[in-house]
MIBA-967276 format. One line per field, with one value per residue (C-alpha): chain; residue number from 1; x, y, z. Coordinates in nm, 3 decimals. Each point is the difference from the previous one (the first is absolute). Layout:
BEGIN
cadena <- A; ...
num <- NUM; ...
u <- X; ...
v <- Y; ...
w <- Z; ...
//
This chain:
BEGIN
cadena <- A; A; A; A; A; A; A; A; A; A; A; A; A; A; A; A; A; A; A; A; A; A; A; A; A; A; A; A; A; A; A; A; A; A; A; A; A; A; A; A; A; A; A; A; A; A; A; A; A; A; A; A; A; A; A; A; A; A; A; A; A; A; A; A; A; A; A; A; A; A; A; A; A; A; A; A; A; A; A; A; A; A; A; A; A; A; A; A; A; A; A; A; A; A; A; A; A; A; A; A; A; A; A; A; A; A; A; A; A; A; A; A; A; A; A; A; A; A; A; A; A; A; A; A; A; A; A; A; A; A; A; A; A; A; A; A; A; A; A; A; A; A; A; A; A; A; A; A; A; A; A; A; A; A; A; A; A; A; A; A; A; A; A; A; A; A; A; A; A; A; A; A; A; A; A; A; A; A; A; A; A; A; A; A; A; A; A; A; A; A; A; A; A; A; A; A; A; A; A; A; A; A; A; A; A; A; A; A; A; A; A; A; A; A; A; A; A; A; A; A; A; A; A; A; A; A; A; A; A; A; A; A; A; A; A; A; A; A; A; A; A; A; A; A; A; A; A; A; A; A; A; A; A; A; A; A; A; A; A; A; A; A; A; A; A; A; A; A; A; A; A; A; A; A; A; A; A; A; A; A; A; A; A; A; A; A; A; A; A; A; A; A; A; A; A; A; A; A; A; A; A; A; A; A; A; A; A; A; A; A; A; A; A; A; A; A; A; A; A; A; A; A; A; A; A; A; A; A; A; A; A; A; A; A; A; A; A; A; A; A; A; A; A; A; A; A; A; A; A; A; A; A; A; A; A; A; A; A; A; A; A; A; A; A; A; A; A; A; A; A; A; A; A; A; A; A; A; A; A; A; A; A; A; A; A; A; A; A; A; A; A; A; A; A; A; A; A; A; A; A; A; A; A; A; A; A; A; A; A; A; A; A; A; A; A; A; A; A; A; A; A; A; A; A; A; A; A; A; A; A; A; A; A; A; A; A; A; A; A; A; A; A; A; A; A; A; A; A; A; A; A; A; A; A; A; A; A; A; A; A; A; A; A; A; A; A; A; A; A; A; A; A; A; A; A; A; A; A; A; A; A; A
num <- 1; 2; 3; 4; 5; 6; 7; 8; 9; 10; 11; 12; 13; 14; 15; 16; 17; 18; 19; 20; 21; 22; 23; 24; 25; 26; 27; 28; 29; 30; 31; 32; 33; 34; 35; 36; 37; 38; 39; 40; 41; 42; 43; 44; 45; 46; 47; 48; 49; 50; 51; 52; 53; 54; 55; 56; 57; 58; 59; 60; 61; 62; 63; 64; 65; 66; 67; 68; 69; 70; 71; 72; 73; 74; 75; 76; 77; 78; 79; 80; 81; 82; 83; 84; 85; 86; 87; 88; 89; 90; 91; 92; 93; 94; 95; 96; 97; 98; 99; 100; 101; 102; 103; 104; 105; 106; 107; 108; 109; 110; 111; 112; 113; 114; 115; 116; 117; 118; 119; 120; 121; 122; 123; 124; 125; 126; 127; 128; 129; 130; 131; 132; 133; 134; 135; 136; 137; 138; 139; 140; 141; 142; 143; 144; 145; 146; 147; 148; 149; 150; 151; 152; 153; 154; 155; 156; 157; 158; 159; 160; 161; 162; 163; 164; 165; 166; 167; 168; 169; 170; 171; 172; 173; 174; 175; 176; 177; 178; 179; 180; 181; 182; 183; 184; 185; 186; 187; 188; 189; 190; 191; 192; 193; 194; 195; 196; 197; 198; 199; 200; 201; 202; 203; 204; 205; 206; 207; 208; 209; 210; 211; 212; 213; 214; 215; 216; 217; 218; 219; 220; 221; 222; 223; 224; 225; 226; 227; 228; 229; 230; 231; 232; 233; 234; 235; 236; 237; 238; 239; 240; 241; 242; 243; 244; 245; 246; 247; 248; 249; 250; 251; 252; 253; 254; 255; 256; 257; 258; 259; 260; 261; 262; 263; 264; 265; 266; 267; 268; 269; 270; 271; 272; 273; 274; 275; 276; 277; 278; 279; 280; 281; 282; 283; 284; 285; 286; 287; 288; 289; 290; 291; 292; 293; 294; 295; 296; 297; 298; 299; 300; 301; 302; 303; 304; 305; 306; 307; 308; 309; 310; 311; 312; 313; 314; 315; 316; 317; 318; 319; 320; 321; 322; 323; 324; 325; 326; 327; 328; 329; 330; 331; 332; 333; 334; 335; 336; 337; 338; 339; 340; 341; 342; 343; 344; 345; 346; 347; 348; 349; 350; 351; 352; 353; 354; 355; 356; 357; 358; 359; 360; 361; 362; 363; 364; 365; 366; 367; 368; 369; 370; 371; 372; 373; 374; 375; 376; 377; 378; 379; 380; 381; 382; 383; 384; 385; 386; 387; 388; 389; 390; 391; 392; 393; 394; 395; 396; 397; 398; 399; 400; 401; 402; 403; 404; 405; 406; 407; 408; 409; 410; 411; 412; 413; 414; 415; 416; 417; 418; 419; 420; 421; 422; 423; 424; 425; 426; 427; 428; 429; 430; 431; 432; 433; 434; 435; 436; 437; 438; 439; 440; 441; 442; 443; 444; 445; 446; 447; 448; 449; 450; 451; 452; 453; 454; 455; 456; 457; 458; 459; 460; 461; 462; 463; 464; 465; 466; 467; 468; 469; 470; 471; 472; 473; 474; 475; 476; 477; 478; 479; 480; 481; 482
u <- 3.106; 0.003; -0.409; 0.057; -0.360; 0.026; -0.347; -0.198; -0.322; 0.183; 0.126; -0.270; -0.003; 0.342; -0.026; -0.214; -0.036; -0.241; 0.056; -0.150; 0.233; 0.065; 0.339; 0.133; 0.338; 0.099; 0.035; 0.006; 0.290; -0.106; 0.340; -0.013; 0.394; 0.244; 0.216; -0.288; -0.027; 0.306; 0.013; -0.316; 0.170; 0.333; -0.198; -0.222; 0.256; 0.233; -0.302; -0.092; -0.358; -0.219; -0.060; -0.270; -0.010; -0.340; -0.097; -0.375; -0.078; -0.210; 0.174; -0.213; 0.229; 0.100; 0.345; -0.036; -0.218; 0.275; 0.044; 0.118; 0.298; -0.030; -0.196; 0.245; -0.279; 0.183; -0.295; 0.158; 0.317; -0.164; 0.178; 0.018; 0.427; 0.005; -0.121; 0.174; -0.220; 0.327; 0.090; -0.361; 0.136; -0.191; 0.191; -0.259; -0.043; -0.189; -0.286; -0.100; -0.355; -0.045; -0.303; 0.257; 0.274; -0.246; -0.122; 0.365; 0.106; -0.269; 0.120; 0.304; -0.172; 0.079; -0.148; 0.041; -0.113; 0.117; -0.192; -0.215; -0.359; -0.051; 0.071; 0.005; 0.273; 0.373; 0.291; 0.168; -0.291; 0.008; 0.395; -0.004; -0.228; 0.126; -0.363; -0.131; -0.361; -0.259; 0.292; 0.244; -0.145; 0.205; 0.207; 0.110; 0.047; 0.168; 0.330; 0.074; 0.004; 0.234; 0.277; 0.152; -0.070; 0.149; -0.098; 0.090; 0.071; -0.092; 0.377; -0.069; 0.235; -0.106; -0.001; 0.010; -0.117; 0.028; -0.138; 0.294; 0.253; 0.058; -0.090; -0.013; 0.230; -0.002; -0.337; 0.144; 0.107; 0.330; 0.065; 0.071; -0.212; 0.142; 0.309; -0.209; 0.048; -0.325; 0.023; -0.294; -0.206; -0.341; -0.273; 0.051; -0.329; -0.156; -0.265; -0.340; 0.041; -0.311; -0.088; 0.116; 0.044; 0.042; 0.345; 0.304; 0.064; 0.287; 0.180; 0.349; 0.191; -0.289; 0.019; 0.082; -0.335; -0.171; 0.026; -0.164; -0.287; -0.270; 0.143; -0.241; 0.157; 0.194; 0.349; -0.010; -0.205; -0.002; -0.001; 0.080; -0.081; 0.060; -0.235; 0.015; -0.373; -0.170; -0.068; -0.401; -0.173; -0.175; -0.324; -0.151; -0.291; -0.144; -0.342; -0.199; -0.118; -0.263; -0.084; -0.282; 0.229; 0.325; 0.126; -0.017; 0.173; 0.326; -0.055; 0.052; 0.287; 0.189; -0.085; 0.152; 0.271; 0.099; -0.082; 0.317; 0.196; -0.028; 0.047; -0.379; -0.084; 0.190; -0.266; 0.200; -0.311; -0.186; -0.237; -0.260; -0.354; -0.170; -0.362; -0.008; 0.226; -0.284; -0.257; 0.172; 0.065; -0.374; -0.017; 0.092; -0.075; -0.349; -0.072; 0.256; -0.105; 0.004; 0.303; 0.214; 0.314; 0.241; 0.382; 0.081; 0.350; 0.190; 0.158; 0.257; -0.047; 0.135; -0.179; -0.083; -0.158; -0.299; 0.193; 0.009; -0.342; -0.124; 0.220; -0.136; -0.369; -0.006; 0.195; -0.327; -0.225; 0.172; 0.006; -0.401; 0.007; -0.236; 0.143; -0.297; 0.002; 0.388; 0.127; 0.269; 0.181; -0.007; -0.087; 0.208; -0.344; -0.025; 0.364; -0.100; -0.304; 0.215; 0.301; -0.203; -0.203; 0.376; 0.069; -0.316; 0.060; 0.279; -0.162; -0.309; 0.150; 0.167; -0.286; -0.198; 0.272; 0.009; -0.370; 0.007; 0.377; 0.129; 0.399; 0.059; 0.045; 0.052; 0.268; 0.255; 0.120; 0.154; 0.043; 0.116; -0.206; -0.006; -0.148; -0.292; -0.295; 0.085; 0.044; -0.344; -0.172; 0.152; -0.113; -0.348; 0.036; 0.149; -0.269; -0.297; 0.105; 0.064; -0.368; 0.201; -0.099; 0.291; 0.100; 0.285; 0.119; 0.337; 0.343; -0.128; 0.268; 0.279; -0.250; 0.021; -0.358; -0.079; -0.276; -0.126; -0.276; -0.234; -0.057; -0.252; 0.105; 0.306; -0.145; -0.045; 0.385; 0.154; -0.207; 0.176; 0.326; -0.009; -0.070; 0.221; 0.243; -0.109; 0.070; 0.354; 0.031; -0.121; 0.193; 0.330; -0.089; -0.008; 0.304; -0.122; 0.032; -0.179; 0.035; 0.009; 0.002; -0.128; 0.276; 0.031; -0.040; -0.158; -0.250; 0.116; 0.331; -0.099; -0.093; 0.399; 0.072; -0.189; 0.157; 0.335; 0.027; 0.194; 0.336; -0.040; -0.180; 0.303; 0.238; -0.247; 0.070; 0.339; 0.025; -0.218; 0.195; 0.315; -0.180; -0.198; 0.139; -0.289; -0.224; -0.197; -0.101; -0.356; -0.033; -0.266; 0.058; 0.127; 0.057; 0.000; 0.322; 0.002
v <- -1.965; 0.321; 0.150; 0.261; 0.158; 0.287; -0.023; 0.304; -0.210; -0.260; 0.295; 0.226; -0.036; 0.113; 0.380; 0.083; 0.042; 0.071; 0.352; -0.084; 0.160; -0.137; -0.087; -0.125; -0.299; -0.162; -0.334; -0.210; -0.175; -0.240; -0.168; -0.280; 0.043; 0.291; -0.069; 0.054; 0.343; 0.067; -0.076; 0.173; 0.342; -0.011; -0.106; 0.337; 0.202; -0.081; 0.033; 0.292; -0.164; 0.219; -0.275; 0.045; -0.196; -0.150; -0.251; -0.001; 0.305; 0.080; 0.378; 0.323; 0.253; -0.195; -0.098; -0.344; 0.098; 0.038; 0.302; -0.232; -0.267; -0.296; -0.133; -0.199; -0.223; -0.160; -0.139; -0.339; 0.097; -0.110; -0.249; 0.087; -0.158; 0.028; 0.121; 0.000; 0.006; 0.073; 0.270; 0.044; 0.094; -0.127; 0.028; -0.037; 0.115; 0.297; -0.145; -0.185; 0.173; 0.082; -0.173; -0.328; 0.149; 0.000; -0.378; -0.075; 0.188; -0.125; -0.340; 0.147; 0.210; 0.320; 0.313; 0.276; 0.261; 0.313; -0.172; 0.247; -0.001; -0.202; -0.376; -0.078; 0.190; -0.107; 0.077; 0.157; 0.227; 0.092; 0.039; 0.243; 0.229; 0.006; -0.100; -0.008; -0.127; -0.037; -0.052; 0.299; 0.235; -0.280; -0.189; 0.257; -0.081; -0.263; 0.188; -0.054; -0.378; -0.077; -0.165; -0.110; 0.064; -0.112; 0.219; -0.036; 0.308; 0.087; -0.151; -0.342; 0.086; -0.188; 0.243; -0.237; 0.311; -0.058; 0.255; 0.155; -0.062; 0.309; 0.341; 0.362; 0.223; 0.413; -0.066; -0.307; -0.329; -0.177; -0.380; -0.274; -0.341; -0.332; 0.234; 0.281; 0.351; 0.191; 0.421; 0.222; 0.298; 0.002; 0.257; 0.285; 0.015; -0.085; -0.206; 0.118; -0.131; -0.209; -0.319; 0.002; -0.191; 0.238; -0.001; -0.106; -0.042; 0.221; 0.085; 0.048; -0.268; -0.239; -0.372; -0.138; -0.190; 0.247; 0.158; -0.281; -0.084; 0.267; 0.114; -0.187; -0.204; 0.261; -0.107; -0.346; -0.325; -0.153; -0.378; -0.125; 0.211; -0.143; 0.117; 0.064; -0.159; 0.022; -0.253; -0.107; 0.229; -0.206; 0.184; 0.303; 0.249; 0.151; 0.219; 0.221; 0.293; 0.229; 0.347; 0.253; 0.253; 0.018; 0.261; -0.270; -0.286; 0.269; 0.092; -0.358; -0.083; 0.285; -0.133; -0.342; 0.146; 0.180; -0.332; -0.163; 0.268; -0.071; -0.360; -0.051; -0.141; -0.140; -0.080; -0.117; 0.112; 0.316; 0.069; 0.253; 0.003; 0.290; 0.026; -0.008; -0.339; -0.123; 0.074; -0.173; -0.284; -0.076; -0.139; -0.342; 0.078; 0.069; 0.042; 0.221; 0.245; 0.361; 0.121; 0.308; -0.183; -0.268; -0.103; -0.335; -0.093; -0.319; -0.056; -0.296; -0.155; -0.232; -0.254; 0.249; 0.286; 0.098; 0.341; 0.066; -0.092; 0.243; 0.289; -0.044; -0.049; 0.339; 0.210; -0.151; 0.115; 0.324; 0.105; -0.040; -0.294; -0.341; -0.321; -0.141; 0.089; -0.044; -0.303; -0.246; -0.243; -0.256; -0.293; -0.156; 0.076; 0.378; 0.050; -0.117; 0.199; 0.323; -0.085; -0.011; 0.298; 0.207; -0.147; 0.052; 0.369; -0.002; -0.289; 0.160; 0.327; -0.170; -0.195; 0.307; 0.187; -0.275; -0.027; 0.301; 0.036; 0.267; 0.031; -0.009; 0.299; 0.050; 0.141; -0.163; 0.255; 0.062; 0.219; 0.072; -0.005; 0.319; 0.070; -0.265; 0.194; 0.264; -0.265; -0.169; 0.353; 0.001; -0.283; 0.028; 0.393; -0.129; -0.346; 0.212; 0.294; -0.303; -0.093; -0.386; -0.265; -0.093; -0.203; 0.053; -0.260; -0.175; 0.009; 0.295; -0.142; 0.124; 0.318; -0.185; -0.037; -0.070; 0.227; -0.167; 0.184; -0.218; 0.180; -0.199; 0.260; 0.164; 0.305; -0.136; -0.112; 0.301; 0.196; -0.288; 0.068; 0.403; -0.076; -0.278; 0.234; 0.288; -0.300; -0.072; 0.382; 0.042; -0.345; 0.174; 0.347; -0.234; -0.117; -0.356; -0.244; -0.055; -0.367; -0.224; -0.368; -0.039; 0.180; 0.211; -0.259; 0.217; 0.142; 0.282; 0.071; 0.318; 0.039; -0.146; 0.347; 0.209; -0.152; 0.038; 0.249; -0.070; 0.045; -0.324; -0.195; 0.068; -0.143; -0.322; -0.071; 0.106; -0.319; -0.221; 0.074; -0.121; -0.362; 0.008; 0.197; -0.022; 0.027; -0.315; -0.188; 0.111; 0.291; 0.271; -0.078; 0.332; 0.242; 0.009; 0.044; 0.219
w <- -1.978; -0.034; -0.259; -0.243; -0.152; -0.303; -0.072; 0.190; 0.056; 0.250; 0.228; -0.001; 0.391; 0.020; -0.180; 0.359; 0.358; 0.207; -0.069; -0.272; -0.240; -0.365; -0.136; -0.333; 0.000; -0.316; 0.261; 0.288; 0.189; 0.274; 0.146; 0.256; 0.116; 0.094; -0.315; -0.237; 0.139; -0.055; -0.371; -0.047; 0.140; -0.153; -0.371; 0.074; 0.114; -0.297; -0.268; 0.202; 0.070; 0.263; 0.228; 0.312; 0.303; 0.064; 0.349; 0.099; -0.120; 0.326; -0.025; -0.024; -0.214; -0.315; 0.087; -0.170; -0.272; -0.279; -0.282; -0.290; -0.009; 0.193; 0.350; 0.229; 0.257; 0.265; 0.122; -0.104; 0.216; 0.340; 0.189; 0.385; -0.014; 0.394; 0.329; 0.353; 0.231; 0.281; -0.155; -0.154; -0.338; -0.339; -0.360; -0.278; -0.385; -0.072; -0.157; 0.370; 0.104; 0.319; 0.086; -0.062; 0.196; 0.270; -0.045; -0.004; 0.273; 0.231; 0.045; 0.175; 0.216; -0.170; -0.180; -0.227; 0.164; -0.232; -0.343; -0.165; 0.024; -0.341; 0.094; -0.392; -0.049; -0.025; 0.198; -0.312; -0.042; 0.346; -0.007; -0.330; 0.186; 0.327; 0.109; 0.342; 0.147; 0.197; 0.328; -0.132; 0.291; 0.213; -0.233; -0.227; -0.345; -0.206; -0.025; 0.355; -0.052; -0.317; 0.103; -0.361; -0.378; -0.291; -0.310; -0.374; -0.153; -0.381; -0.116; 0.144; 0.350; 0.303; 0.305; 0.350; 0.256; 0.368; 0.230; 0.246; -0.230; -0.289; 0.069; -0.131; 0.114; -0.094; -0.222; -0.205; 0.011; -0.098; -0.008; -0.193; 0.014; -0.226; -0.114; -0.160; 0.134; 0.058; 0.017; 0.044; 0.121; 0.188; -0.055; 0.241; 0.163; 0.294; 0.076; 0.189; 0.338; -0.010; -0.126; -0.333; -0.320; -0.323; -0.176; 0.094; 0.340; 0.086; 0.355; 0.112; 0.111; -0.165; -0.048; -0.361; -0.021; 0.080; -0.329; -0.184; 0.260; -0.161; -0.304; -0.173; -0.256; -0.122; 0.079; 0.016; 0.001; 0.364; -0.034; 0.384; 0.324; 0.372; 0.217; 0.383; 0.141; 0.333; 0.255; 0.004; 0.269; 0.271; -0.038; -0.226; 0.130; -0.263; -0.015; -0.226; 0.173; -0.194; 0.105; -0.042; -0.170; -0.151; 0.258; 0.284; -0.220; -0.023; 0.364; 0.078; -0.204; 0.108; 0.416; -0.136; -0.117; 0.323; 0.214; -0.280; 0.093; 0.377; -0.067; 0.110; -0.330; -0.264; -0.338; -0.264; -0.244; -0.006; -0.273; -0.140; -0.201; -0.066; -0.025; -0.390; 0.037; 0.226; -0.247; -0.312; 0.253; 0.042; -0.340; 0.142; 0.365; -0.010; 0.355; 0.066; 0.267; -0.142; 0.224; -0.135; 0.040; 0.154; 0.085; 0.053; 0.179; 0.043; 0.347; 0.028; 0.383; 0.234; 0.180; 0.304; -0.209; 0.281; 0.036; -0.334; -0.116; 0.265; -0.081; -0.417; 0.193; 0.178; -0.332; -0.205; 0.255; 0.080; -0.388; -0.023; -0.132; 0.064; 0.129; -0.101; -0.366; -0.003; -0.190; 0.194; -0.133; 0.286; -0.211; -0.306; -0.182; 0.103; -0.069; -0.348; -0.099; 0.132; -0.182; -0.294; 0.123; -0.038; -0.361; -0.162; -0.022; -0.273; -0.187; -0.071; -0.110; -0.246; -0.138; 0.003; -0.185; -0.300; 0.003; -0.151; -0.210; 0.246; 0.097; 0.379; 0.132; 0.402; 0.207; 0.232; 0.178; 0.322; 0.221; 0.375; 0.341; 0.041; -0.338; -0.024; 0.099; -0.251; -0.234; 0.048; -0.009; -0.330; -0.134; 0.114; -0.162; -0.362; 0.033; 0.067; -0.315; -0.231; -0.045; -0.063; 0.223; 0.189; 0.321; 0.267; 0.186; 0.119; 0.213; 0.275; 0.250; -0.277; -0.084; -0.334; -0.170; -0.362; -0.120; -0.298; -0.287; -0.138; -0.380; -0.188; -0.345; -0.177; 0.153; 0.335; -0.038; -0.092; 0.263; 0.280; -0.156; 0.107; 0.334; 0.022; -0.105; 0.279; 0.269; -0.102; -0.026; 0.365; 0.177; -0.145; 0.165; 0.325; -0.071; -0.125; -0.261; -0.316; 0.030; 0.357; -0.118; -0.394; -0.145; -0.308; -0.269; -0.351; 0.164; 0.230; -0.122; -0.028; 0.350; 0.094; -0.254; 0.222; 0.295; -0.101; -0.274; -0.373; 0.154; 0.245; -0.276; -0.267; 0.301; 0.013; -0.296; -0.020; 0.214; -0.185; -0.305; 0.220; 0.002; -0.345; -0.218; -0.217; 0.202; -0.099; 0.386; 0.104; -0.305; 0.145; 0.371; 0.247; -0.283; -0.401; -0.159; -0.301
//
């Protein structure tokens, strides 16, 4: 049966994230079935009711937090209705986290092995935003592995998407689904040709469900996805290396990367900390030696993995680094504490930053190989100016790292801001993107402005007007409309 709450004291938890943003909603839906969902759109759209799609609320931009109208949780909605473990496909509800998927999937041997970092959040989240994780320098993001959607749009329509079956031709589509015609033009632009999630995704020739995985609850409420999953690997490697300088962590991560190319090595993780992230790390590891820096990489192995071990042995040693002060994962127990070692990072920043009432504010930028290094100096130039604390750490496989200012004022906060700004302004004149896997969401719609200029935004939502012509799903999220 399907909760209804008007009072603002009962959802309090709902007008946030973990940005850390505040929102306002007038209140609450919480439906159990598809149906409900259904009725709750088509009564919004007809009493022209902003209505904001909410899950977990694990995101970092504001995308759930709403700007008036109503909150639709599917956190109720989160039956797993099937998985095939021949054809290792899964169709579940949005609101299914993905620390469950995982429980679930286990006892068939299989894995999701594109799920964002964040195990608490759910597979709509992760959908809306096109999100990727701690596997994408392997894996890729969750795009890649949508196989189905169906999608309510703001009139109460039932869209039943299947992947290699509609798509654009000449920069728009034309079809007809349940005997209504559909007619309309993409944005012109083109998308940064690195890992990206900011706006709609747009390409010639594109798949139909493509334009609803990251557009953020702007065009429609997903309310059943089928996912493609992975087989179980036989065996992971995984290590923390720590270096005596930041130079020799990149230095190493650019050797692995040439041993993938050569099919030498094949990590499915590759990930960075910076010396700052080490510091604000030894708040709950104590006895953390005072290196400069560290990666730490997943590799996926068979049962005959001697060749392998040795080639990862010899790029630690090569790079300067200790194997005696590196940390493996050869025990269930290891594998743990490093695991948790990776997601601390991201959880403390965000305590720190509501400790003390401040708005997230960090990049998620990305740019190409060729342009890292010039990157990094960058963002060791902008940290060091800033006078903010700060941290850098993340995705280095994908040249993807999320430098994150740790303000403890307003002052502080609008100083970040500036510099956050002169990052987004520098990853475009590399010919990145101003967001890699958190997506737009209210808080750096400007920076999808930047990207793209006024004319590509007005043909954004040119199209969302196509699908809500009041613009009332996900109010405030990818652009403002005047």
């Amino acid at each position: 049966m399907m909760i209804v709450k008007n009072r603002k004291e009962e959802f309090l938890s709902y007008l946030e994230d973990t940005s850390n943003l505040k929102g306002k909603a007038d209140l609450l839906y919480l439906p159990e079935e598809e149906q409900e969902v259904v009725k709750i759109v088509r009564l919004c759209g007809e009493k022209k009711i902003p209505l904001t799609c909410s899950g977990s609320r694990t995101g970092t931009v504001g995308g759930c937090v709403p700007y008036g109208g109503a909150i639709l949780s599917l956190e109720k909605l989160s039956k797993i209705k099937d998985i095939d473990p021949d054809r290792r496909l899964v169709t579940l509800h949005p609101g299914v986290r993905l620390d469950n998927l995982e429980s679930e999937l286990k006892k068939f041997d299989l894995t999701f092995k594109s799920s964002p970092t964040e195990s608490l959040a759910s597979i709509g989240g992760a959908i809306s935003t096109s999100a990727s994780g701690v596997r994408g320098f392997k894996y890729g993001g969750i795009r890649n592995y949508v196989k189905k959607l169906k999608v309510i749009l703001i009139d109460g329509t039932i869209l039943e998407i299947t992947r290699g079956k509609t798509f654009s031709c000449k920069g728009s589509f034309n079809f007809s689904i349940k005997g209504r015609d559909f007619k309309f033009s993409l944005p012109s632009y083109r998308m940064p040709p690195v890992k990206h999630s900011g706006g709609y995704f747009v390409r010639e020739g594109m798949d139909l469900i493509d334009l609803f995985i990251g557009s953020e609850g702007t065009l429609g409420i997903v309310v059943e996805a089928t996912l493609e999953v992975q087989k179980s690997s036989q065996d992971v490697f995984d290590c923390i290396v720590f270096f005596k300088d930041e130079k020799r962590a990149i230095n190493f991560v650019e050797k692995i990367k040439k041993l993938k190319q050569f099919d030498m090595l094949d990590p499915s993780s590759l990930e960075f900390f910076d010396t700052n992230s080490l510091s604000f790390l030894r708040a709950v590891y104590p006895h953390l030696k005072e290196f400069k820096s560290a990666v730490y990489f997943e590799q996926e192995v068979e049962e005959n993995y001697k060749d392998t071990m040795e080639l990862w042995m010899k790029a630690i040693e090569d790079s300067g680094a200790s194997l005696d002060d590196t940390w493996f994962g050869d025990t269930k127990k290891e594998r743990e504490k490093i695991y948790e070692f990776r997601h601390k990072l991201p959880q403390l920043v965000n305590e720190f930053l509501k400790s003390y009432n401040q708005v997230k504010i960090a990049s998620d930028i990305a740019v190409g190989d060729s342009s890292f290094r010039e990157m990094y100096r960058f963002y060791k130039e902008i940290g060091e100016c800033s006078k903010v604390n700060y941290i850098n750490f993340g995705h280095i496989g994908e040249n993807h790292l999320h430098f994150n200012f740790l303000p403890k004022n307003d002052s502080e906060s609008q100083k970040a801001k500036e510099c956050i700004l002169e990052i987004v302004k520098k990853a475009l004149s590399l010919g990145g993107t101003v967001s890699a896997e958190h997506g737009i969401g209210k808080l750096k719609k400007s920076y999808l402005e930047i990207m793209y200029g006024k004319f590509h935004i007005k043909e954004m939502v040119e199209l969302k007007r196509y699908f809500d012509p009041n613009f009332l799903l996900g109010r405030g999220n990818l652009f403002d409309v005047e």
